[in-house]
Structure formats: C-alpha cells, structure tokens
PDB file of N, CA, C and O in Angstrom:
ATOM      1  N   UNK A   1      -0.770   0.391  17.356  1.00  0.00           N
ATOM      2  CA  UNK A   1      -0.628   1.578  16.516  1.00  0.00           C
ATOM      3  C   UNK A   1       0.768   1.655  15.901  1.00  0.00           C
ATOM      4  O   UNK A   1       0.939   2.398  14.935  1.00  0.00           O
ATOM      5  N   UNK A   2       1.832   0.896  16.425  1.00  0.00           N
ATOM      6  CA  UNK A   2       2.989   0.924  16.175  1.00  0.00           C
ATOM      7  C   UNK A   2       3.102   0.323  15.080  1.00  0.00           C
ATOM      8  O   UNK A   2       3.581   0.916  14.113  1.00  0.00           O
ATOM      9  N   UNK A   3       2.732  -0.837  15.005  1.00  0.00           N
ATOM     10  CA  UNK A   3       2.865  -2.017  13.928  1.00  0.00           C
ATOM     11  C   UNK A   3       2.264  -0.918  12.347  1.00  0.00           C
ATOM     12  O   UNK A   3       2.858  -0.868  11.270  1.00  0.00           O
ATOM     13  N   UNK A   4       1.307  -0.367  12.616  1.00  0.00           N
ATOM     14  CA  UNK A   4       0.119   0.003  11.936  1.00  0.00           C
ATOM     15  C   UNK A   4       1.326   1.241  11.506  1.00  0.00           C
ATOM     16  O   UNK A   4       2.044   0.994  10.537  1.00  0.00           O
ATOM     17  N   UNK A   5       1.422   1.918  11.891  1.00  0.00           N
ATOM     18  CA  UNK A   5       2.291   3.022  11.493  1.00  0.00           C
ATOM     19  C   UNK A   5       3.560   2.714  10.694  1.00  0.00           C
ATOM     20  O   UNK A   5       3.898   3.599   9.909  1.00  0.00           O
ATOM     21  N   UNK A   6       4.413   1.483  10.761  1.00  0.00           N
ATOM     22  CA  UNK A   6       5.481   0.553  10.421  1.00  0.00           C
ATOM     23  C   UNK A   6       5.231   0.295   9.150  1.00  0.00           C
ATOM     24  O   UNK A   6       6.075   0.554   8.292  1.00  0.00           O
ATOM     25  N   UNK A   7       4.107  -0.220   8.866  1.00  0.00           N
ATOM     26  CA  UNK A   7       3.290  -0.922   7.783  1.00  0.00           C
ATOM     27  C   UNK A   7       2.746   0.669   6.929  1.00  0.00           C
ATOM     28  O   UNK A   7       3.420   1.031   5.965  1.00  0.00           O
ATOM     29  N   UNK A   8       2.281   0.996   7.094  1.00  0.00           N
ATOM     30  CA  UNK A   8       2.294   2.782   6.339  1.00  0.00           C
ATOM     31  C   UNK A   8       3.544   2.703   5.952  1.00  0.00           C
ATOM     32  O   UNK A   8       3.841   2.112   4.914  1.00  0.00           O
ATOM     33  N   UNK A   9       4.500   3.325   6.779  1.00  0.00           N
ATOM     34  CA  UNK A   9       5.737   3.690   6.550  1.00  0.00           C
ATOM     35  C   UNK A   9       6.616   2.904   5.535  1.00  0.00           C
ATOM     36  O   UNK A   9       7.092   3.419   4.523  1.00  0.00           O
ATOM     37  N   UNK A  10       6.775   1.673   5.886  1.00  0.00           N
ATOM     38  CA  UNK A  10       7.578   0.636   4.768  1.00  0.00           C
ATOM     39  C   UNK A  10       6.178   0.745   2.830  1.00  0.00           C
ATOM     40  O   UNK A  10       6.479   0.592   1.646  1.00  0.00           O
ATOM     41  N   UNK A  11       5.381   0.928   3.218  1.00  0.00           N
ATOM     42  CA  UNK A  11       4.867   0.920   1.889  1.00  0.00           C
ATOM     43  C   UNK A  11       5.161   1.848   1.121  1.00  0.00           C
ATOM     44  O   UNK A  11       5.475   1.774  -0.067  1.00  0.00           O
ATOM     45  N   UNK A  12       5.017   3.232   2.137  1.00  0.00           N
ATOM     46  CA  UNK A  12       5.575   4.695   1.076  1.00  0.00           C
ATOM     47  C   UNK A  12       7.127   4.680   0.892  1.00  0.00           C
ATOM     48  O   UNK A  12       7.555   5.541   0.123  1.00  0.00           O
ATOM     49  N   UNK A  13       8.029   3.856   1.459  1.00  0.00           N
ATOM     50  CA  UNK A  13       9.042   3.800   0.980  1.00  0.00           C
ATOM     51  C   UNK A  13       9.611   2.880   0.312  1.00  0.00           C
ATOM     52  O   UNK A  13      10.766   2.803  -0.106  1.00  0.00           O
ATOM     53  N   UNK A  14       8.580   2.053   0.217  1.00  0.00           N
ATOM     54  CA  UNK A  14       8.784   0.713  -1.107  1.00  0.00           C
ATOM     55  C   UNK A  14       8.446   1.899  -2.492  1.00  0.00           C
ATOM     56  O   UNK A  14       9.128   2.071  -3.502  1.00  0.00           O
ATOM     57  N   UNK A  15       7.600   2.350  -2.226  1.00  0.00           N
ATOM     58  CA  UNK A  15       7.138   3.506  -3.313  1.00  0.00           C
ATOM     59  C   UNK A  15       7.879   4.370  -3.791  1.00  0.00           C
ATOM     60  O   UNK A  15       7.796   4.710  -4.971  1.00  0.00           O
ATOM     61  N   UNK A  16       8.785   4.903  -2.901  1.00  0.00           N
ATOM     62  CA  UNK A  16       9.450   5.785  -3.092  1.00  0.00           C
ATOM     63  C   UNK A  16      10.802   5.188  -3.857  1.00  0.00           C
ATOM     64  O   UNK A  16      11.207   5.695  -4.903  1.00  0.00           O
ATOM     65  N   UNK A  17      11.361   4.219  -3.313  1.00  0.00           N
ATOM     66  CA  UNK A  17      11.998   3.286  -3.907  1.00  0.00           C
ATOM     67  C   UNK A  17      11.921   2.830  -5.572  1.00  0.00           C
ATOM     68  O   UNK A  17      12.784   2.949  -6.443  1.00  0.00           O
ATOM     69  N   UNK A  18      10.169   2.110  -5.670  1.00  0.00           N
ATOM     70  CA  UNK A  18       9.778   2.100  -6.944  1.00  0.00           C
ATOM     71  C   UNK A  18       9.299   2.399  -7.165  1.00  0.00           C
ATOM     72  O   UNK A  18       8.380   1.583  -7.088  1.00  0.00           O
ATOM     73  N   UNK A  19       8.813   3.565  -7.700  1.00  0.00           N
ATOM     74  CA  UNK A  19       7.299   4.183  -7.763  1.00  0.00           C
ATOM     75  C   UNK A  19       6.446   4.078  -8.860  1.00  0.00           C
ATOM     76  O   UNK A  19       5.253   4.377  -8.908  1.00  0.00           O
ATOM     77  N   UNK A  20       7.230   3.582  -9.822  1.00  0.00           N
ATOM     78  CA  UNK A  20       6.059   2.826 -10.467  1.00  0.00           C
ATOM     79  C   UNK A  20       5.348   1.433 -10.403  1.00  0.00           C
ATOM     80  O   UNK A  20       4.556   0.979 -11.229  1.00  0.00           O
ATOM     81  N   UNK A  21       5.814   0.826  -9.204  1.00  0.00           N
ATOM     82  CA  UNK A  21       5.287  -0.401  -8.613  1.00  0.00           C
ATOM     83  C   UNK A  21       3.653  -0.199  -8.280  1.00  0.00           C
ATOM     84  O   UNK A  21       3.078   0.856  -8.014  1.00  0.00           O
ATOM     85  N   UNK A  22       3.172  -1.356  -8.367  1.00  0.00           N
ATOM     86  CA  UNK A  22       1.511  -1.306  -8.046  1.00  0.00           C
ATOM     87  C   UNK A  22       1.456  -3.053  -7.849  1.00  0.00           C
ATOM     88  O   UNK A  22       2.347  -3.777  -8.295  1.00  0.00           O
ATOM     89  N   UNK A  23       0.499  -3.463  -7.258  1.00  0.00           N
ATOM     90  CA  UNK A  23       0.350  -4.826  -6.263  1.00  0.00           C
ATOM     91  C   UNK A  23      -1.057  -4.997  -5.487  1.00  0.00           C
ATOM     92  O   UNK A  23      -1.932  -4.141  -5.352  1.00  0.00           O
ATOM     93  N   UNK A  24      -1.050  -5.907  -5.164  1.00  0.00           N
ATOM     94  CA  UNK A  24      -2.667  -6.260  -4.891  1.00  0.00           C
ATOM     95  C   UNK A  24      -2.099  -6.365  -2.857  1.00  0.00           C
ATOM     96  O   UNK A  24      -0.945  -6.142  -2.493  1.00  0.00           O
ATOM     97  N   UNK A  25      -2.983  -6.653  -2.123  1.00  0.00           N
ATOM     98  CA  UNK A  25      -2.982  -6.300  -1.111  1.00  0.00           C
ATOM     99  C   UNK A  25      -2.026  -7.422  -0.355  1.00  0.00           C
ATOM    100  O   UNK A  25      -1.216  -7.167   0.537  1.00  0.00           O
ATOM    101  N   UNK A  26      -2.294  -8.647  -0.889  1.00  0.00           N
ATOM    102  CA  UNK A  26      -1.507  -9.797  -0.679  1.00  0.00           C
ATOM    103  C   UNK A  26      -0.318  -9.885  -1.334  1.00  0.00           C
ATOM    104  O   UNK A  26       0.537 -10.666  -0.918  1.00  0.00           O
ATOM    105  N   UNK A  27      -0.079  -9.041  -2.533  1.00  0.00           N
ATOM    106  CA  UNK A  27       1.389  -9.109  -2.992  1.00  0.00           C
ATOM    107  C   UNK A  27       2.031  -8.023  -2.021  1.00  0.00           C
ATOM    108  O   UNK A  27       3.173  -8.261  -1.628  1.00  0.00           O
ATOM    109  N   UNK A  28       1.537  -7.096  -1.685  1.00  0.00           N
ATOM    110  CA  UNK A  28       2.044  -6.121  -0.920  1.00  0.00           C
ATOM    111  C   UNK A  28       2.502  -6.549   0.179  1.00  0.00           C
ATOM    112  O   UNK A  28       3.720  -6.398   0.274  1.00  0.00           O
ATOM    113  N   UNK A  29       1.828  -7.195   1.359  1.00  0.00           N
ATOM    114  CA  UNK A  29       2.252  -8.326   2.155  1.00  0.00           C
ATOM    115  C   UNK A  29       3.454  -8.946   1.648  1.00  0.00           C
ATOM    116  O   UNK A  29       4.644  -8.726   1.874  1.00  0.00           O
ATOM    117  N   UNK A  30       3.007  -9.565   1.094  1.00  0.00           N
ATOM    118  CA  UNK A  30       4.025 -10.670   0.700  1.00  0.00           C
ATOM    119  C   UNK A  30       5.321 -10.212   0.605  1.00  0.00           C
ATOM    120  O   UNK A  30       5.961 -10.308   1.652  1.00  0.00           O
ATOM    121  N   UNK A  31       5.721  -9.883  -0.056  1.00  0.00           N
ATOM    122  CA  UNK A  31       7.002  -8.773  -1.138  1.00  0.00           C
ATOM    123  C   UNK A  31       7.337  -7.652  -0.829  1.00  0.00           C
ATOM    124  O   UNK A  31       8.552  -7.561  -1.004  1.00  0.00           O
ATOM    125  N   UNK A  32       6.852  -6.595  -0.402  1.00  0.00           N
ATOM    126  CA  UNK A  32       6.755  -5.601  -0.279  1.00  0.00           C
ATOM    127  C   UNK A  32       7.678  -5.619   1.540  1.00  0.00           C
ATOM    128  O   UNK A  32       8.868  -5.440   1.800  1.00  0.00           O
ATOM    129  N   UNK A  33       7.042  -5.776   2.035  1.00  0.00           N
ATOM    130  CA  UNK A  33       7.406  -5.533   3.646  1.00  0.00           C
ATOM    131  C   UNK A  33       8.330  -6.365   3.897  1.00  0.00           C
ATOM    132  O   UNK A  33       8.445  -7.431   3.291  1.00  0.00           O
ATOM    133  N   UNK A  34       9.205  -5.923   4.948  1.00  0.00           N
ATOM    134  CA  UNK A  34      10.193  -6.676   5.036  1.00  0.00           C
ATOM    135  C   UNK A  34       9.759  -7.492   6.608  1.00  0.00           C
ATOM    136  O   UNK A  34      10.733  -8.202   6.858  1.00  0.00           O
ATOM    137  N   UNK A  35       9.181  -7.586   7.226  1.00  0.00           N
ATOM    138  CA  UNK A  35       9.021  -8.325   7.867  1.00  0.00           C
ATOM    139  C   UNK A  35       7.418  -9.034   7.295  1.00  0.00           C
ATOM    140  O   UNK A  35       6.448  -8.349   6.970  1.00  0.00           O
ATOM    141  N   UNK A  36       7.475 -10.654   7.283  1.00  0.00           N
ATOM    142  CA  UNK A  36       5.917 -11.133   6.759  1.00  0.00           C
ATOM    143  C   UNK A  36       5.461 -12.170   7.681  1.00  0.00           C
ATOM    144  O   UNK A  36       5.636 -13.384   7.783  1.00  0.00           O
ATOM    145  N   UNK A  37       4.665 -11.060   8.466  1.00  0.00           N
ATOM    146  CA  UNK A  37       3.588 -12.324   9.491  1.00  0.00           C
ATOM    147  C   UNK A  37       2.565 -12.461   9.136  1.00  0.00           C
ATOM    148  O   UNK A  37       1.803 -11.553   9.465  1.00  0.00           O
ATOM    149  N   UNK A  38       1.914 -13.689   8.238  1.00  0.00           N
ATOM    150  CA  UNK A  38       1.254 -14.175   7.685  1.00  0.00           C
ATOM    151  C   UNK A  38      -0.118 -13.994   8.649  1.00  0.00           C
ATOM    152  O   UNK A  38      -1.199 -13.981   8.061  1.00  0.00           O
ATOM    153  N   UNK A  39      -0.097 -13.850  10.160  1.00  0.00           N
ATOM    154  CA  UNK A  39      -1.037 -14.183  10.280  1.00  0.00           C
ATOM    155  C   UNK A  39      -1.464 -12.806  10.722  1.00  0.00           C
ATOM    156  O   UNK A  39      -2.627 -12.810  11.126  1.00  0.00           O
ATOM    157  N   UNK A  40      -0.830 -11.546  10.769  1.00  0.00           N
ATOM    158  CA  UNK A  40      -1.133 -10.115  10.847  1.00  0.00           C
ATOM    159  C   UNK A  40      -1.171  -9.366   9.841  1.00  0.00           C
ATOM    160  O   UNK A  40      -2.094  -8.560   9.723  1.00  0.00           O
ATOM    161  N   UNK A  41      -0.070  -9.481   8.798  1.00  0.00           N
ATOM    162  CA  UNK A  41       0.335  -9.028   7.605  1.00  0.00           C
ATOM    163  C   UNK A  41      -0.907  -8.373   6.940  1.00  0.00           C
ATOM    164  O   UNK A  41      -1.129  -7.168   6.822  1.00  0.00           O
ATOM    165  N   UNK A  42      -1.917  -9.761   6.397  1.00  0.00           N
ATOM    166  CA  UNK A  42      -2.863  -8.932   5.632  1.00  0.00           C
ATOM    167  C   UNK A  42      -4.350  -7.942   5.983  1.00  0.00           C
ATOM    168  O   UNK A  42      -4.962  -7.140   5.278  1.00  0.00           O
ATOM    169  N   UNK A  43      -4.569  -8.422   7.386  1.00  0.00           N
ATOM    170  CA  UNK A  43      -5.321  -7.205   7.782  1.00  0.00           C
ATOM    171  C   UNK A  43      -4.736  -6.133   7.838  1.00  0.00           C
ATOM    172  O   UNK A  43      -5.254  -5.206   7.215  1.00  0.00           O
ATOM    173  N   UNK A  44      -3.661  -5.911   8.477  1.00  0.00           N
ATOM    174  CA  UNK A  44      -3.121  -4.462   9.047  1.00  0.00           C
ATOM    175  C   UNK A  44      -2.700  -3.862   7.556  1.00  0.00           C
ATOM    176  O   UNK A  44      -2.773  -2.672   7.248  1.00  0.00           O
ATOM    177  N   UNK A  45      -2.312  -4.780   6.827  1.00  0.00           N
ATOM    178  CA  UNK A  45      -1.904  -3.966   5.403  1.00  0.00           C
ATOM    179  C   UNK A  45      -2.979  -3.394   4.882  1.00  0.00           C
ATOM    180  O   UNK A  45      -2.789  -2.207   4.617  1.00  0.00           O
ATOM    181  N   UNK A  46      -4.400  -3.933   4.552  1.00  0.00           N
ATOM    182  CA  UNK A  46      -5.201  -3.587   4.175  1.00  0.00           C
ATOM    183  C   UNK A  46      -5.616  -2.303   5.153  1.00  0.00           C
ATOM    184  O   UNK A  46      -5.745  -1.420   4.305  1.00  0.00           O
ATOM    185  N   UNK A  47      -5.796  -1.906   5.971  1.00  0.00           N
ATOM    186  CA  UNK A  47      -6.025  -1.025   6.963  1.00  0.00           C
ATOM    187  C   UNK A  47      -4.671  -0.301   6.423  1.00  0.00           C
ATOM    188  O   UNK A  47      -5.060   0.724   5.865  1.00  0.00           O
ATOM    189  N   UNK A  48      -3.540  -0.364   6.358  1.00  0.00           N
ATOM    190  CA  UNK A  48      -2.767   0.737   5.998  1.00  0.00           C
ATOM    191  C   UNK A  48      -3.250   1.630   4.423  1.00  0.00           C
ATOM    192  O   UNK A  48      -3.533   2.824   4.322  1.00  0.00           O
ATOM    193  N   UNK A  49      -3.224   0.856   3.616  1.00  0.00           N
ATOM    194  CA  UNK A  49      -3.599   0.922   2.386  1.00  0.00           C
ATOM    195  C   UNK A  49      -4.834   1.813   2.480  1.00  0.00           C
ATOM    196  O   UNK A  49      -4.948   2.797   1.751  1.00  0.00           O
ATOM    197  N   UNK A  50      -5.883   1.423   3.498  1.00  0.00           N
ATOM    198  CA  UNK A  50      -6.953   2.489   3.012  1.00  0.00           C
ATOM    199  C   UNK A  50      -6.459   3.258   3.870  1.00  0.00           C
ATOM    200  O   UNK A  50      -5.617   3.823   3.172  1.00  0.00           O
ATOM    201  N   UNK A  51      -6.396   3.538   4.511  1.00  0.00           N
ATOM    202  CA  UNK A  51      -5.015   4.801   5.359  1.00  0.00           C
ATOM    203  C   UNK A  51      -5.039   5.741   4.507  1.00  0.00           C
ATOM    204  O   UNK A  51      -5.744   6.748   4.453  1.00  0.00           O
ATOM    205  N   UNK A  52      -3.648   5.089   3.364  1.00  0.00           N
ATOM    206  CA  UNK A  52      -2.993   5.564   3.099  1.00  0.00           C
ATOM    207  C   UNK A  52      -3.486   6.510   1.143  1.00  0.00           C
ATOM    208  O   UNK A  52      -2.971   7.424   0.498  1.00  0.00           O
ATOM    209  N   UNK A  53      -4.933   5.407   0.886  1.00  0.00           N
ATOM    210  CA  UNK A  53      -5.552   6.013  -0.174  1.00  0.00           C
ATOM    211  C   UNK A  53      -6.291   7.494   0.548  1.00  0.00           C
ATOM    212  O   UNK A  53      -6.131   8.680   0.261  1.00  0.00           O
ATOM    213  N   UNK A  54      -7.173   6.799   1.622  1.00  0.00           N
ATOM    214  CA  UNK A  54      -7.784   8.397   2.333  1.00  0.00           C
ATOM    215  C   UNK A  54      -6.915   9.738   2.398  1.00  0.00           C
ATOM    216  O   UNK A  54      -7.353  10.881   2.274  1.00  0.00           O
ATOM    217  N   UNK A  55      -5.484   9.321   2.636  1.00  0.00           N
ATOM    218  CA  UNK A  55      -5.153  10.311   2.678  1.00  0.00           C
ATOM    219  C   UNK A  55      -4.527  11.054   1.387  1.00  0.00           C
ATOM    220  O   UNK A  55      -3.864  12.081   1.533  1.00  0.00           O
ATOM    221  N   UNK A  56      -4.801  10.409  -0.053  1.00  0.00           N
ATOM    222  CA  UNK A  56      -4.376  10.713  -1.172  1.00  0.00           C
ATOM    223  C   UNK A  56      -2.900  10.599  -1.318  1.00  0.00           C
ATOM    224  O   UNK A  56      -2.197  11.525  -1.720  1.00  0.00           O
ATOM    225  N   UNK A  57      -2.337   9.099  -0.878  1.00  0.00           N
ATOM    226  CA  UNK A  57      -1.068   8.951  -1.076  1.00  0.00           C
ATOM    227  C   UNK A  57      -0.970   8.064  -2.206  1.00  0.00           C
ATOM    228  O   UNK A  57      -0.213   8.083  -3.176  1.00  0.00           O
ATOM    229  N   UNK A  58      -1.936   7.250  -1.859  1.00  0.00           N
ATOM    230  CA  UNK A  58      -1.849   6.051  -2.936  1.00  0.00           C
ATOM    231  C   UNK A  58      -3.540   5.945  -3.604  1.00  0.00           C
ATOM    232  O   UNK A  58      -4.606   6.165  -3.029  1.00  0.00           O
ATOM    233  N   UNK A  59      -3.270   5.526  -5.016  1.00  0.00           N
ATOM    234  CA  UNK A  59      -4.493   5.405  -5.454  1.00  0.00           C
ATOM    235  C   UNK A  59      -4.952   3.796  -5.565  1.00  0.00           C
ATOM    236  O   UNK A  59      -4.155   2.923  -5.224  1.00  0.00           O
ATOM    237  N   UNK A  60      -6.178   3.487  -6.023  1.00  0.00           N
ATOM    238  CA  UNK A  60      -6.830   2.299  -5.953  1.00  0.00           C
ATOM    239  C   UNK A  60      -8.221   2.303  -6.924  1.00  0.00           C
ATOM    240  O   UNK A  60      -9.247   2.934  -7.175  1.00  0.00           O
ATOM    241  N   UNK A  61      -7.180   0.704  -7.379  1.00  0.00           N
ATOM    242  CA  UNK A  61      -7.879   0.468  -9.313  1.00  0.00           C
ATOM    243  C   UNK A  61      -8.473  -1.078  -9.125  1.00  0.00           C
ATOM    244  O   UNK A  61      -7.829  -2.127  -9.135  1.00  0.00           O
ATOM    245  N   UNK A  62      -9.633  -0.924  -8.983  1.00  0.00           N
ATOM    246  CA  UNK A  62     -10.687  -2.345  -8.974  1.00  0.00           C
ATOM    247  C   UNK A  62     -10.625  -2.875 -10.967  1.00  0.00           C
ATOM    248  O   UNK A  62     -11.192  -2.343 -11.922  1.00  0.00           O
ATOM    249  N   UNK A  63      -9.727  -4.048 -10.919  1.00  0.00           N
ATOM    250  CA  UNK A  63      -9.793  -4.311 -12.361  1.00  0.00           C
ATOM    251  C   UNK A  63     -10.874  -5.056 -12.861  1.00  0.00           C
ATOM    252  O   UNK A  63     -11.584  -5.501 -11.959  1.00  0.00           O
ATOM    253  N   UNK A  64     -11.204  -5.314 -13.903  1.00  0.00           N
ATOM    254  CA  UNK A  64     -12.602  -5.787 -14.535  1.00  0.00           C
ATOM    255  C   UNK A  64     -12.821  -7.209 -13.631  1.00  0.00           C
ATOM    256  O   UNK A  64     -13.930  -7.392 -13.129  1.00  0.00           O
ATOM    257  N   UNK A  65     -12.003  -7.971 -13.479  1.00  0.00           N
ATOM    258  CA  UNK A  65     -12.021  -9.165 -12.959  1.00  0.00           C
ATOM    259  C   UNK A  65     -12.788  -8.535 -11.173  1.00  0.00           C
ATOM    260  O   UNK A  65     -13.933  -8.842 -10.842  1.00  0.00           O
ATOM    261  N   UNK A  66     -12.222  -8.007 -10.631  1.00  0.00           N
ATOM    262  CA  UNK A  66     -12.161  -7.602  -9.542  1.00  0.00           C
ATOM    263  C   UNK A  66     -11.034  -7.437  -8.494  1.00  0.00           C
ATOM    264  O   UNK A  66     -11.151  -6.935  -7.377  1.00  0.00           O
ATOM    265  N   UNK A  67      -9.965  -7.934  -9.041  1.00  0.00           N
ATOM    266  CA  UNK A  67      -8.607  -7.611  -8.700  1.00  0.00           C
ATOM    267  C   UNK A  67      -8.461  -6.483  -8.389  1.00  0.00           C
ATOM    268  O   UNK A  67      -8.746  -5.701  -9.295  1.00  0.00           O
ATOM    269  N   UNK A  68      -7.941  -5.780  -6.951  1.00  0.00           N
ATOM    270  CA  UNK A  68      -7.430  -4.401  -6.436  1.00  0.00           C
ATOM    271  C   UNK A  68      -6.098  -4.462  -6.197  1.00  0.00           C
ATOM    272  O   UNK A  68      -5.443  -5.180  -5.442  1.00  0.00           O
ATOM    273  N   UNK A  69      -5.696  -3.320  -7.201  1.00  0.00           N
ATOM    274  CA  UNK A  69      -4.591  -2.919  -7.387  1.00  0.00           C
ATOM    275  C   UNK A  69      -3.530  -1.111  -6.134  1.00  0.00           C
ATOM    276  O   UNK A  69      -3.813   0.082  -6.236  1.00  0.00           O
ATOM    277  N   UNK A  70      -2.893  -1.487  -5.583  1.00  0.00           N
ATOM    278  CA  UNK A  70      -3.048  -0.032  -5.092  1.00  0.00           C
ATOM    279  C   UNK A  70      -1.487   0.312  -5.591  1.00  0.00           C
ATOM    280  O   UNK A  70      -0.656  -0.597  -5.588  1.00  0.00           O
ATOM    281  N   UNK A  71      -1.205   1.357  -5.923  1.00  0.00           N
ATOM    282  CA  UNK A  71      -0.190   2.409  -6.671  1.00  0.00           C
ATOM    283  C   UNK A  71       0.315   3.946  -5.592  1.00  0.00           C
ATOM    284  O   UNK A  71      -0.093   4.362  -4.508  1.00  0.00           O
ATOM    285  N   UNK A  72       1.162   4.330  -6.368  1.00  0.00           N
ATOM    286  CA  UNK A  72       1.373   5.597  -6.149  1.00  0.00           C
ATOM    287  C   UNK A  72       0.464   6.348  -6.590  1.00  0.00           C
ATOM    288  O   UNK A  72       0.059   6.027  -7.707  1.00  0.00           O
ATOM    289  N   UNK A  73      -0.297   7.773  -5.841  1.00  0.00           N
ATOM    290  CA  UNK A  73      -1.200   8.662  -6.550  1.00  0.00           C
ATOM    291  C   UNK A  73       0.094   9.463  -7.086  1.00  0.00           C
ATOM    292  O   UNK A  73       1.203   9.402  -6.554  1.00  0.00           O
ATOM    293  N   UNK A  74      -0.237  10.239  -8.249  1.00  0.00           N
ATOM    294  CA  UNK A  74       0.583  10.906  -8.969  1.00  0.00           C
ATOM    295  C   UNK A  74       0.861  12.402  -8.024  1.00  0.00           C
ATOM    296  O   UNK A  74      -0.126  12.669  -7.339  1.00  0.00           O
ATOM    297  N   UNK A  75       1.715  13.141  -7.913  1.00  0.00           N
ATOM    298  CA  UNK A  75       1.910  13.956  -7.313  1.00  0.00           C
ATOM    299  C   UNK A  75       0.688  15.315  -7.221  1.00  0.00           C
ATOM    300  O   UNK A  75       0.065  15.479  -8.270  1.00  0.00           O
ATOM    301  N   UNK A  76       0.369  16.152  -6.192  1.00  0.00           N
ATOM    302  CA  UNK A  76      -0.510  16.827  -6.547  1.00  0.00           C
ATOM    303  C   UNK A  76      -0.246  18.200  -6.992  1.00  0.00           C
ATOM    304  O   UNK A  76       0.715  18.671  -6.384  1.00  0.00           O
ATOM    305  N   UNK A  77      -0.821  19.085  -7.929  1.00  0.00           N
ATOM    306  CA  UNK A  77      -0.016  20.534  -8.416  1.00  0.00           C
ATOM    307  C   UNK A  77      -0.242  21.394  -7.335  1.00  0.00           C
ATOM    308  O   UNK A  77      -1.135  21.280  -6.496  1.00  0.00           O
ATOM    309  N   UNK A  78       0.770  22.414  -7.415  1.00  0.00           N
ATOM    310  CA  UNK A  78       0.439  23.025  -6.402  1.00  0.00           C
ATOM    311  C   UNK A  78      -0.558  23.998  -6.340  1.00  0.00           C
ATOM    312  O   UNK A  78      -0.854  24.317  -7.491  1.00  0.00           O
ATOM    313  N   UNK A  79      -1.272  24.672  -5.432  1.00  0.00           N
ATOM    314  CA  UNK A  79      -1.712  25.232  -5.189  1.00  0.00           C
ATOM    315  C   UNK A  79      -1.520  26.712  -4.720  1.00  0.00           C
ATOM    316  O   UNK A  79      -2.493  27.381  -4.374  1.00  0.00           O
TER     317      UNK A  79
END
C-alpha cells in the first residue's frame, strides 16, 4: 500500500509541477517517477492512475489509434 500511495503521490506532483503534461501509462513510468522498477512500475502505475481518475484528479483520453493518454482534470467550480 506504501509503494501504491508513493506512486499516487509522485504523479500529482509531477502535475502539479507541470500541469499541462499528459503521457501514456508507460511514459508515466518511465519519466515521470523518480524511482523506475521496470518490473513493478507499470502495474502499480496503472492501478494508481485509475485511482487517481476515480477519484476525479486526473482525466483519461482513449485516442483514435487507441493510445491512453492520462492528464490533469481541470479544476472543479465550486459549489
């Protein structure tokens, strides 16, 4: 759960960092995190990522090809 929480955490602050950055699940891995264990990296990222869309942090854009893209969701108004 630790790792998993790490991996959340470093993405919203790659974001926060760039926030107009957007990346596919393996560039995110790759680039994105500062530690890259190839052989954990891309499950647990992917598991963060939908995490982190469920919880309306980040959005997610299936491109014509089929390429998934995940982003910053735009801020929400208030309520």
């Amino acid at each position: 759960m630790l790792k998993f929480q790490q991996r959340c955490d470093e993405i919203l602050q790659y974001l926060q960092n760039h926030p107009d950055a957007g990346d596919t699940a393996e560039g995110i891995a790759e680039w994105w995190l500062t530690e890259h264990d190839p052989n954990e990296a891309e499950v647990l990222v992917e598991q963060a990522l939908t995490h982190l869309v469920k919880q309306g942090l980040l959005e997610r854009h299936v491109l014509v090809e089929g390429t998934i893209l995940y982003e910053l969701a735009p801020p929400k108004p208030p309520s």
